[in-house]
Structure formats: structure tokens, C-alpha cells
C-alpha positions in Angstrom: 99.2 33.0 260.7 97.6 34.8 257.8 96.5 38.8 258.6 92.5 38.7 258.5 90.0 41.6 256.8 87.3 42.7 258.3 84.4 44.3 256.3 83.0 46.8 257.6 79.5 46.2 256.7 78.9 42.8 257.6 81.6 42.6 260.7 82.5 38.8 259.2 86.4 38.0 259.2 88.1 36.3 256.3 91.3 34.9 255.0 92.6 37.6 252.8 93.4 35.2 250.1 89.5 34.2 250.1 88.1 37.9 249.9 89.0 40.9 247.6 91.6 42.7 249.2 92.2 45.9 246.9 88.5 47.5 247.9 89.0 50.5 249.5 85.9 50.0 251.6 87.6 47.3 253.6 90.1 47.8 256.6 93.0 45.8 257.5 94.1 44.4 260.7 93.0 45.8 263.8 90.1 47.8 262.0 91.8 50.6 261.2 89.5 52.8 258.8 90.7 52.7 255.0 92.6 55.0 253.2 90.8 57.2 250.2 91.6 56.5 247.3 93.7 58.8 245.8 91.7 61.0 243.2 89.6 61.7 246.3 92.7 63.2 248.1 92.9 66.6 248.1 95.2 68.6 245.8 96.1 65.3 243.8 93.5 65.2 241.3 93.4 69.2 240.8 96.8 69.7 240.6 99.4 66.5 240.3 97.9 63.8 237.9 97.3 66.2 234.9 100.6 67.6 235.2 101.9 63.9 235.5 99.5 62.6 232.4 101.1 65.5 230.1 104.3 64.4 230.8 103.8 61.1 230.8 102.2 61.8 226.9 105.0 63.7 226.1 107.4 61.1 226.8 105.9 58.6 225.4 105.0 60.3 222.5 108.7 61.2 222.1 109.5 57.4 222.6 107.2 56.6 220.2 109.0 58.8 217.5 112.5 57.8 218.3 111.5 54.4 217.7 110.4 55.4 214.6 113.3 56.8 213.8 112.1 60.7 213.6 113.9 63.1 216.2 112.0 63.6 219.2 109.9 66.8 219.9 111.7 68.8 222.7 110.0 69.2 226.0 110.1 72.1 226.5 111.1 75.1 223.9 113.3 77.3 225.7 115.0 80.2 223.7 117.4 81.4 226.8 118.5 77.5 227.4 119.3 76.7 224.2 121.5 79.6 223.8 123.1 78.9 227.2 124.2 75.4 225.8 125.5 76.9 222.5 127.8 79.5 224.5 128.7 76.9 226.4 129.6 74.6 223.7 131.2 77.0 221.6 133.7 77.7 225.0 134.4 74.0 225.0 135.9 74.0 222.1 137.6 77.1 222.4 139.5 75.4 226.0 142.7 73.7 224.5 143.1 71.5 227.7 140.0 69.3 228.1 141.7 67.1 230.6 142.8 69.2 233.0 139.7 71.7 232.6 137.8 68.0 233.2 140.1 66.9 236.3 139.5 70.2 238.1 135.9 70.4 237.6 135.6 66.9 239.4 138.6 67.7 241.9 136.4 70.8 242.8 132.7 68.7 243.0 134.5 66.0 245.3 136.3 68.7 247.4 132.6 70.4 248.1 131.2 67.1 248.7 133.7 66.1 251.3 133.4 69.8 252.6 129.8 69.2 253.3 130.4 65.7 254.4 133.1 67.6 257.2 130.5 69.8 257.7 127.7 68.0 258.4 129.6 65.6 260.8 130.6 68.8 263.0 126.7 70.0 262.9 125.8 66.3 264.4 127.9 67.1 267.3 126.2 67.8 270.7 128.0 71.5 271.4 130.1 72.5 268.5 126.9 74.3 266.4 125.6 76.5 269.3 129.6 77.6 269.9 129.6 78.4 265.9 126.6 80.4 266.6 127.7 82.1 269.1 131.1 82.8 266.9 129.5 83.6 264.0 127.1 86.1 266.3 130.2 88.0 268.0 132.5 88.5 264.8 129.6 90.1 263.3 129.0 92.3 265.8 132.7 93.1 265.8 132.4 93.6 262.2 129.9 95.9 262.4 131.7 97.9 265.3 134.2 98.4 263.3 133.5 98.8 259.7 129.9 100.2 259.9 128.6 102.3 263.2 130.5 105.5 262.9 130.8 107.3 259.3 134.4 107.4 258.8 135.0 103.5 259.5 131.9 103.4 257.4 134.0 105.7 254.4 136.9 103.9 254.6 135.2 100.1 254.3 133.0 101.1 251.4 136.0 102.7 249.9 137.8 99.5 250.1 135.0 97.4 248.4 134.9 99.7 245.7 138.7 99.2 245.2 138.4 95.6 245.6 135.7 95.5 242.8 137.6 98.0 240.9 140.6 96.1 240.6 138.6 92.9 239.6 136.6 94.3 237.7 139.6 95.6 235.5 141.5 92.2 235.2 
């Protein structure tokens, strides 16, 4: 059985592949009202469809002159990114083993995948996160107790950090 639309001016039922569906004046169903249409939606047509039109120019204006064989126009100009990706090209070619520079960078993205993979499956446990809250909220008040409330143990930590930072700071 086909879904019917009802107008909501006349009342009158009909087969939806009689009438005009796409009106947003009609309603579908059990008479729910209509949805807006979207550039009467609030914050759409103010702030998302000329950001998406100037993009969607840009692109296709860059389109346009690759397939014309020019080089396209960059989207955006940024001085600090560009010179990011010339440092970091220049220490590319500086490395002399690309392979295992290569293998460790995608050892290290699947280990921190699987990490958070680990991690999340622990979180979806029913009592293991309130017990790691309530870990995490006693060994920082141990920490506290003893590196930060009285001055001395306050001295001495501090101290330590700085010799930590000193030493890698030093190579």
C-alpha cells in the first residue's frame, strides 16, 4: 500500500505519485506538520551556505584551472604553514633511514589506535570507570600529600623537576 499526502488546505488525500510531493506546504503520513525549508532555518542562511558557496567557488574554480592545465590557486595563503612543510621536508631528506623512520611512525599510530580501542572497551564496562575514578582521585591526593602541602616536600619536588628538565633540556 502506497503512503498517502494530505494537503493541508483542502484536507483531500492522494496517491503520492499523482500529486507534487516536494512542496513544503504538504505533510506526510499521519499529518505531521512540514519541515521549513532550509534557508528559512535559523543560522543556515546567515552563517553556513555562504561559507559553503565560497568554497564550493573556490574549488571549482581550481578544478576549472587544473583542467586547463594552469596550477591551481591555493586555498588558503598561509605563510606559517608553508614554512612548516618546507622544515619538514627539508628533515626528510636529511633522515637516511626512510623505512624504518616510515615503519615506526605507523607501528606508533596502530599501537595508539589499539590503545584507545583497549581503552574504550574497559570504559564500556559496568564498574571498572567509577573504580578508575576513584584511583585516579586517591593517588592524587596522595600525590599532593606528599609532594605539595608542606614546603620542604614542596622544595624538594620542584627541585627535582627542575633537574629533570635540566638534564633534558641539555641532551
Amino acid at each position: 500500500m502506497a503512503p498517502t499526502v494530505a494537503t493541508p488546505a483542502t484536507g483531500a488525500v492522494a496517491s503520492p505519485a499523482v500529486s507534487d510531493v516536494g512542496k513544503a506546504a504538504r505533510s506526510v503520513g499521519l499529518g505531521l506538520p512540514a519541515m521549513p525549508s532550509w534557508p528559512s532555518l535559523p543560522g543556515l542562511a546567515s552563517h553556513g551556505q555562504p561559507r559553503v558557496a565560497s568554497f564550493c567557488k573556490r574549488l571549482a574554480r581550481n578544478v576549472g584551472a587544473m583542467a586547463a592545465g594552469e596550477p591551481a590557486a591555493p586555498l588558503a595563503d598561509n605563510a606559517e604553514l608553508t614554512e612548516f612543510i618546507s622544515a619538514l621536508k627539508q628533515e626528510w631528506d636529511r633522515v637516511e633511514d626512510k623505512y624504518a623512520v616510515t615503519t615506526l611512525a605507523v607501528a606508533a599510530t596502530l599501537g595508539m589506535w589499539s590503545a584507545g580501542g583497549v581503552v574504550s572497551a574497559i570504559d564500556r564496562l559496568p564498574v571498572v570507570p567509577g573504580l578508575m575514578e576513584v584511583v585516579g582521585i586517591g593517588y592524587s591526593g596522595y600525590f599532593a600529600y606528599k609532594n605539595l602541602i608542606f614546603k620542604p616536600d614542596r622544595k624538594a619536588f620542584f627541585a627535582k623537576v627542575r633537574n629533570i628538565y635540566e638534564d633534558i633540556i641539555s641532551g
